[in-house]
SEKOL-34109 format. One line per 4 residues: number of its first residue (from 1); their letters; for each residue x, y, z of C-alpha. Coordinates in steps of 0.1 Angstrom, whole numbers, plus 2048, in hexadecimal, padded with zeros to 3 digits. Example, Ala and Ser with C-alpha at 12.3 -4.5 7.8 and 13.67 -1.06 7.14 Angstrom:
BEGIN
1	AS	87B,7D3,84E; 889,7F5,847
***
This chain:
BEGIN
1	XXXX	1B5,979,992; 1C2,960,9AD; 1E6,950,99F; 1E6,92F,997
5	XXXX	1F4,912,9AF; 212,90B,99D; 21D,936,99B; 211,933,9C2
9	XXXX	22B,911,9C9; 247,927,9B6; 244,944,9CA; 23F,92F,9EB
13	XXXX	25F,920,9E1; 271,940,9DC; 268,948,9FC; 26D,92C,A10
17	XXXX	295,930,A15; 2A0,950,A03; 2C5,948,A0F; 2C7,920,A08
21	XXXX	2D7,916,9E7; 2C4,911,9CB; 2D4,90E,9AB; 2F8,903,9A3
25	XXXX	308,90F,986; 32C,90C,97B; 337,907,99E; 323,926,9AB
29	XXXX	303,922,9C0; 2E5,939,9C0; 2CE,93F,9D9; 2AB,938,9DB
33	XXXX	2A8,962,9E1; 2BD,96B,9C2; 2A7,954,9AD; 287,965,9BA
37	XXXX	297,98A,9B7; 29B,987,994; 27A,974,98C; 267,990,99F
41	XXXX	273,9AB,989; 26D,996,969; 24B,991,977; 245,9B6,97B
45	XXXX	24C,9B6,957; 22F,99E,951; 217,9AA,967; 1FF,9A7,94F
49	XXXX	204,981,949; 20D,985,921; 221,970,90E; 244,974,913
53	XXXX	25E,963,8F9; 27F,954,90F; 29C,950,8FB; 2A4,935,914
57	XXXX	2C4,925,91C; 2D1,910,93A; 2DD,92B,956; 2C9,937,972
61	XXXX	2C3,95C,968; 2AE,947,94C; 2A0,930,965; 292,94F,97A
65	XXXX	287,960,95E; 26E,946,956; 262,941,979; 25E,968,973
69	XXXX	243,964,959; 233,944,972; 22D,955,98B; 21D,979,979
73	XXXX	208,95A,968; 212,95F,943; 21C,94B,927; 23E,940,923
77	XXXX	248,941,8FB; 269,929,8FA; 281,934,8E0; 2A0,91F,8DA
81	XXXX	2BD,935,8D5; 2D2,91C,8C4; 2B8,910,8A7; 2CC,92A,890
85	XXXX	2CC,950,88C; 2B6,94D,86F; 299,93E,879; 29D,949,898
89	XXXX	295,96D,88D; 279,960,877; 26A,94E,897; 26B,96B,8AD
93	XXXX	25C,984,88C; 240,96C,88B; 238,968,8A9; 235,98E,8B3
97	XXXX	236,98D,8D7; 231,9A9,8F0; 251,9A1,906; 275,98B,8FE
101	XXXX	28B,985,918; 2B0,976,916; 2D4,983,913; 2DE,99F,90C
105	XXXX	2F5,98B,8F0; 2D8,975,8E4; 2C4,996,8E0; 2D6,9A8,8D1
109	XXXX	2E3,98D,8B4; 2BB,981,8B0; 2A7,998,8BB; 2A6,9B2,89C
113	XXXX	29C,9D3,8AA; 274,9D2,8AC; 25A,9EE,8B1; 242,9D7,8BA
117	XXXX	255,9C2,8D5; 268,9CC,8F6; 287,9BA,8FF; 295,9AE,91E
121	XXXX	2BA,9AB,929; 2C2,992,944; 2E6,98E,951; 2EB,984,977
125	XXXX	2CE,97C,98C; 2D1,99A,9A1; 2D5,9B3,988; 2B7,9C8,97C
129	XXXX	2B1,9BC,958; 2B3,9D8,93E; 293,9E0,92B; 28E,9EA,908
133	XXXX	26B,9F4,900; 256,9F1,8E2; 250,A12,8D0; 22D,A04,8C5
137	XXXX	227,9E4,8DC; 216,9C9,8CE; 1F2,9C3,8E1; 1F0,9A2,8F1
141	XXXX	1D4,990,8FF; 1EA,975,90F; 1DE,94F,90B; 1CB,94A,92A
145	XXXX	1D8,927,941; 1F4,920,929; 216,921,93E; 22E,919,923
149	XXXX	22F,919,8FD; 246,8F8,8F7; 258,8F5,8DC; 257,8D2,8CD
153	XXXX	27B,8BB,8C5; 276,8C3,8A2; 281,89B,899; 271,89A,877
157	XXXX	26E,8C1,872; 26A,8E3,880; 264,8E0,8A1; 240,8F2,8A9
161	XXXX	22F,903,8C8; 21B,8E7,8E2; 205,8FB,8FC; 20F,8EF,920
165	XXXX	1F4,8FA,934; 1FB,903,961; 1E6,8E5,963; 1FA,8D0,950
169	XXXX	218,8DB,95E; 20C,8DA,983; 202,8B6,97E; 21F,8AD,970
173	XXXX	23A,8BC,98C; 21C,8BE,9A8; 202,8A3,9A6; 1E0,8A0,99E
177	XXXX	1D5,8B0,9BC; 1EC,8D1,9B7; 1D4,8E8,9C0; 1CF,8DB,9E3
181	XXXX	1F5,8CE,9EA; 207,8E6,A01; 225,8F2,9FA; 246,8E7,A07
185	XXXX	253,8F4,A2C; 272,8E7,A26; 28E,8E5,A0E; 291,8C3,9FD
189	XXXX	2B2,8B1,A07; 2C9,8A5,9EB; 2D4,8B9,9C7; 2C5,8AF,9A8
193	XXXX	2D9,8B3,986; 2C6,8C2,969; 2D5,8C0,94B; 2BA,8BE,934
197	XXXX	2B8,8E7,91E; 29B,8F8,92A; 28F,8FB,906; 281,8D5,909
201	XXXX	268,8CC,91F; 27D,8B5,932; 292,8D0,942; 273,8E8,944
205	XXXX	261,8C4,958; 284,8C2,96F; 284,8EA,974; 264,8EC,981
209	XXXX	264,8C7,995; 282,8D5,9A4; 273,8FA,9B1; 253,8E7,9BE
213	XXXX	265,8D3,9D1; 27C,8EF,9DE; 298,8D2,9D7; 2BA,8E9,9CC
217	XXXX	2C9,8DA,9AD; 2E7,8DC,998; 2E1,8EB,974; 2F8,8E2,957
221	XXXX	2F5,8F6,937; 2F7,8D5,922; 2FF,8AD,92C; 327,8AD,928
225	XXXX	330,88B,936; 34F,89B,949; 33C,8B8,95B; 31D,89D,961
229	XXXX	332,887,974; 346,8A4,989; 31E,8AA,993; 312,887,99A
233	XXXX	335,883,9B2; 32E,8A0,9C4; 307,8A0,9C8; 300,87D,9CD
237	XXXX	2E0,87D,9BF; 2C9,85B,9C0; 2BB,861,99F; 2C8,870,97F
241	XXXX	2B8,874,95C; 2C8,86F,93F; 2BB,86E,91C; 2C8,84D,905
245	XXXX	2E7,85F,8F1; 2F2,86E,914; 2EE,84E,926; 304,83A,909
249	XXXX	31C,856,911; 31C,84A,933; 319,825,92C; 33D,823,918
253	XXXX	34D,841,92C; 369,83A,947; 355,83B,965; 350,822,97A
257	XXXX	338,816,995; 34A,828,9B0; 345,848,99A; 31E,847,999
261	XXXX	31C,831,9BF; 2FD,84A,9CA; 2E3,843,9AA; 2C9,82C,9B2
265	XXXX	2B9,831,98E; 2BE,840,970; 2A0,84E,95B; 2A1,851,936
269	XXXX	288,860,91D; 280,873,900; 290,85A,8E2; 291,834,8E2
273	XXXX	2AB,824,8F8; 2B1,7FF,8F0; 2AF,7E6,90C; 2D4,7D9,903
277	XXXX	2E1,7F7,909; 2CA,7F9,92C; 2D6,7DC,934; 2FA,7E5,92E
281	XXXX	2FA,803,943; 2EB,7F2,960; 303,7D1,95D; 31C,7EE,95E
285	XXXX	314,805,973; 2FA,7F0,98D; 2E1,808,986; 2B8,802,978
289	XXXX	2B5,81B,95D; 28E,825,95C; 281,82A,937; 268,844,92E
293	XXXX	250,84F,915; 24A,873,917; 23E,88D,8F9; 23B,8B4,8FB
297	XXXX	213,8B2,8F2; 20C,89A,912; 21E,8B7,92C; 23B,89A,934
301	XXXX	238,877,939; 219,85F,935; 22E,839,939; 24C,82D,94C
305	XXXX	25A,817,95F; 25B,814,98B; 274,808,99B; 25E,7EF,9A5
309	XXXX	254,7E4,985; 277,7DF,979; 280,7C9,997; 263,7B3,98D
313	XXXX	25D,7B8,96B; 279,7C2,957; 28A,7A0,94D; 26A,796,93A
317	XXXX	261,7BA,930; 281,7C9,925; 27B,7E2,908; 25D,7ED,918
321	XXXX	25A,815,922; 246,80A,941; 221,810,94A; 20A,82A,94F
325	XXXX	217,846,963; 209,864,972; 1E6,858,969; 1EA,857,948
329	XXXX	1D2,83B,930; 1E3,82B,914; 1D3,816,8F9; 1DE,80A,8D5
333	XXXX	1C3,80B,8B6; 1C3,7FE,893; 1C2,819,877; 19E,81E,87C
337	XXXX	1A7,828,8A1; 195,807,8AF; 1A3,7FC,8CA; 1BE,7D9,8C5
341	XXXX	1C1,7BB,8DB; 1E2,7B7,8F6; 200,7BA,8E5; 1F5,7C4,8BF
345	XXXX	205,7DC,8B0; 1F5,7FB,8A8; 1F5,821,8AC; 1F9,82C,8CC
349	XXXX	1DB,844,8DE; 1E5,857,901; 1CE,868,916; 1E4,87C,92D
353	XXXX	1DF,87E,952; 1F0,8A4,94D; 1D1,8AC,93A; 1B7,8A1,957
357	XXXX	199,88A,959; 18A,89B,93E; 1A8,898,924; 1A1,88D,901
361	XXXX	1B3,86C,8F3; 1D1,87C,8E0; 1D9,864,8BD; 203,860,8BD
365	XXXX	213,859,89D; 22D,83C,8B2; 226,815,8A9; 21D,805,8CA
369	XXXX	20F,7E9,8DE; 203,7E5,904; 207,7BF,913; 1EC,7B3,92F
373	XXXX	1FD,7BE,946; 200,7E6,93D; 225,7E7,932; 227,7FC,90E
377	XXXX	240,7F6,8F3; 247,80C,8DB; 24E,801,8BC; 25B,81E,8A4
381	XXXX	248,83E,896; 231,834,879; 238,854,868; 25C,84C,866
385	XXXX	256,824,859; 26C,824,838; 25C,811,817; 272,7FC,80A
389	XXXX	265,7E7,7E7; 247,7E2,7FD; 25A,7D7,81E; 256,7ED,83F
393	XXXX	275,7F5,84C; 273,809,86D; 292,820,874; 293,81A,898
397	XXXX	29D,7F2,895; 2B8,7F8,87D; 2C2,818,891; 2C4,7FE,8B1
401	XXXX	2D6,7E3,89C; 2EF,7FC,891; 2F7,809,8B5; 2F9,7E8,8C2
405	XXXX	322,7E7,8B2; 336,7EE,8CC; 345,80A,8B3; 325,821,8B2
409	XXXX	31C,83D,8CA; 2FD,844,8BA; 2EA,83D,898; 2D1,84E,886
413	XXXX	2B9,83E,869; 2A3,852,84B; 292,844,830; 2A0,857,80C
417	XXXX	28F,857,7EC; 293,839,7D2; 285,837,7AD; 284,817,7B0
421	XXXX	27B,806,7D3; 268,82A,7DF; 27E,82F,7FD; 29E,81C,80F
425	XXXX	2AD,81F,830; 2CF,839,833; 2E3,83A,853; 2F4,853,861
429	XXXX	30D,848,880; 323,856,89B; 340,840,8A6; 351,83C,8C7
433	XXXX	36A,827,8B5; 37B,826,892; 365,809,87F; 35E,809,853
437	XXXX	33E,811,84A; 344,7E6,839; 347,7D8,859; 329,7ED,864
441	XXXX	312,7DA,849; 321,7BB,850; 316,7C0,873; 2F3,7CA,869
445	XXXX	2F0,7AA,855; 2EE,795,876; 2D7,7A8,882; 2BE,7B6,868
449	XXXX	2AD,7A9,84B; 2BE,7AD,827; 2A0,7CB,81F; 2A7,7E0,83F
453	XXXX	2CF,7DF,835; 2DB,808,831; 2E0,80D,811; 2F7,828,81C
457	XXXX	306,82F,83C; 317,852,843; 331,853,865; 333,877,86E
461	XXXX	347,886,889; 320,890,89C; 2FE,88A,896; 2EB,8A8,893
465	XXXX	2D0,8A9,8AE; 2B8,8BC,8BF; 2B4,8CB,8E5; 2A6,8AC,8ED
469	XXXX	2C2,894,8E6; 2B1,889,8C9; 2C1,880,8A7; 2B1,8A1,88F
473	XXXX	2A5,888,873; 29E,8AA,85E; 2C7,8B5,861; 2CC,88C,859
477	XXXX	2BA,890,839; 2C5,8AD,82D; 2E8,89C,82D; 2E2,882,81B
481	XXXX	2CF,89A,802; 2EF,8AC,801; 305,890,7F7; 2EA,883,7DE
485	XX	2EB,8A2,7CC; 311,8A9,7CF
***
């Protein structure tokens, strides 16, 4: 069976310069050839295209392992090795897989010796990986056209399994017309920084747009404001993405203009940043930052904004995610999925342009609305909307009002059971500053009506969140459960 375009682009780019610099990592670079030695071998592994579970964590031996299982065509099963020991082994029981691949730490602490699975131990990227085979392997058929199993954020619960088809993928990091576009004959000039875990669909987006390109990049295990900067000072890059808690980090950090000169645009995605605190960072920094609105299920982005736009748009569209990207269609309905007028609010409907001409309208559970003009807003998740006496609270504006103090890195807001009003609104918050949880409300009152007030409001040291940057609403609720039944 011929390969598909996107495992053809990888291994045109592997090719392309074997000696050029590929991937930095801490303070090290590989080579474009030490990336492809050790993604051959893992292909060998695969030649069969099956499913292959990575245990996947921000280093290049991982990077090259899943451009391993690209380019022999299989399926890449993403397992986060930091969701907990526990359900990490109950993951990988369930999901019975043919082939996992990670450390030879990670393997051994999660991977409980299996008759049915063979392990693989990756250490540097021109070492032979050591096998362990299955005493009775597990058939597998494979899942035909599916390049990665995506793990979801897991906001609101256990995070579960999206498909990501090649397709999907090649459109995305490609273009539409991916299986006509020739591959680069060149190295791309500049360094990218990808800080975004492979384990979210952002750095598995960046990855890939990356290799396509052939465009070397620096890799960072995690965002760590400190290593991030030593990056953007010694790379230069134009562009930079940043999800919103990193990009506060940045926003009321020590660096200056002079520390981020190169960056002509910031991008920001996967949770809801507020247009004050867009507007801060560029009044401080000089830069646009670009808002997104991006979802595992649509294969990456579906709205955002242009440069363009924002020069001509944003000062009477700030708070908007942008327009229709990457030929995406976006429309808002009513509950009975009938289509609203310019700018009611409604559920939002995408049909992603990662899915194709022939992709089905895809029913969000986020509270939307789309002006004349294109530009979406997205006005909170209406599965998250809190009940209060009969008043709709949604977490996201009190989350905003409450990391609009100049004390607060970062807020998070859950609904929590009440015999007599059903449900009303808990806080939990991260300061950057020492402030009392009474000045806190006092600051909401300005801002919020009396029924969207916190009935309590817990600082903690860190927020609990998940690989995407996102406050885990699951862990926030559970510790307010805790302290309810202390």
């Amino acid at each position: 069976m011929a390969a598909h375009p996107l495992s053809r682009r990888i291994s045109d780019v592997l090719d392309l310069r074997p000696k050029a610099p590929a991937i930095e990592y801490d303070a090290e670079w590989r080579t474009w050839g030490e990336i492809a030695t050790l993604a051959r071998r893992i292909e060998a592994l695969d030649d069969a295209g099956r499913q292959v579970g990575i245990l996947l964590r921000n280093t290049p031996s991982h990077v090259a392992a899943f451009l391993g299982v690209l380019l022999a065509g299989g399926t890449v099963v993403v397992i986060n090795p930091s969701r907990g020991d526990d359900r990490i082994r109950a993951d990988i029981e369930s999901l019975r897989l043919p082939l996992i691949i990670g450390t030879d730490n990670d393997l051994s602490t999660l991977v409980a010796p299996a008759t049915h699975t063979a392990a693989v131990a990756i250490t540097g990227l021109t070492d032979a990986p050591a096998v362990t085979a299955a005493d009775e392997p597990t058939s597998d058929a494979g899942r035909a056209g599916v390049a990665v199993r995506m793990l979801t954020s897991g906001t609101t619960g256990p995070p579960k399994r999206i498909d990501l088809t090649y397709d999907m993928l090649a459109r995305s990091v490609i273009g539409t017309n991916f299986d006509t576009a020739p591959s680069p004959t060149e190295p791309r000039r500049g360094v990218a920084i990808v800080n975004a875990p492979l384990v979210h669909i952002g750095g598995v987006f960046r990855v890939l747009q990356c290799v396509c390109e052939a465009r070397s990049f620096a890799l960072l295990d995690r965002f760590e404001l400190d290593r991030w900067a030593d990056a953007v000072r010694r790379h230069r890059p134009q562009a930079v993405s940043l999800v919103p808690a990193a990009l506060r980090t940045v926003l009321h950090s020590d660096l200056t203009r002079d520390d981020l000169h190169s960056i002509r645009a910031v991008t920001s995605g996967t949770a809801p940043l507020s247009a004050e605190d867009a507007d801060a960072f560029t009044d401080k920094f000089g830069i646009p930052v670009l808002t997104s609105y991006a979802a595992t299920e649509f294969g990456g982005g579906v709205a955002g904004w242009s440069l363009r736009d924002y020069q001509k748009y944003w000062d009477t569209k700030r708070g908007s995610v942008g327009r229709a990207t990457l030929g995406a269609q976006l429309r808002v309905v009513d509950d009975n999925g009938t289509p609203v007028a310019d700018n009611q609010p409604g559920l939002l409907e995408v049909r992603p342009g990662q899915l194709g001409p022939t992709g089905d309208w895809m029913r969000t559970t986020d509270m939307a609305r789309i002006d004349a003009d294109g530009f979406l807003w997205i006005l909170g998740r209406a599965d998250q909307a809190i009940i209060r006496g009969g008043f709709k609270v949604m977490p996201d504006d009190v989350r905003g009002a409450l990391e609009s103090h100049p004390a607060v890195q970062g807020a998070a807001v859950v609904g929590r059971p009440d015999q007599r009003l059903g449900e009303t609104p808990v806080a939990m918050v991260e300061l950057r500053a020492t402030v009392e949880a009474d000045a806190l409300l006092d600051h909401l009152r300005m801002r919020l009506a009396s029924y969207e007030i916190p009935t309590d409001i817990a600082i903690v040291d860190q927020i609990p969140r998940t690989p995407s940057g996102k406050a885990d609403l699951t862990a926030v609720r559970g510790h307010f459960d805790t302290v309810d039944h202390a």
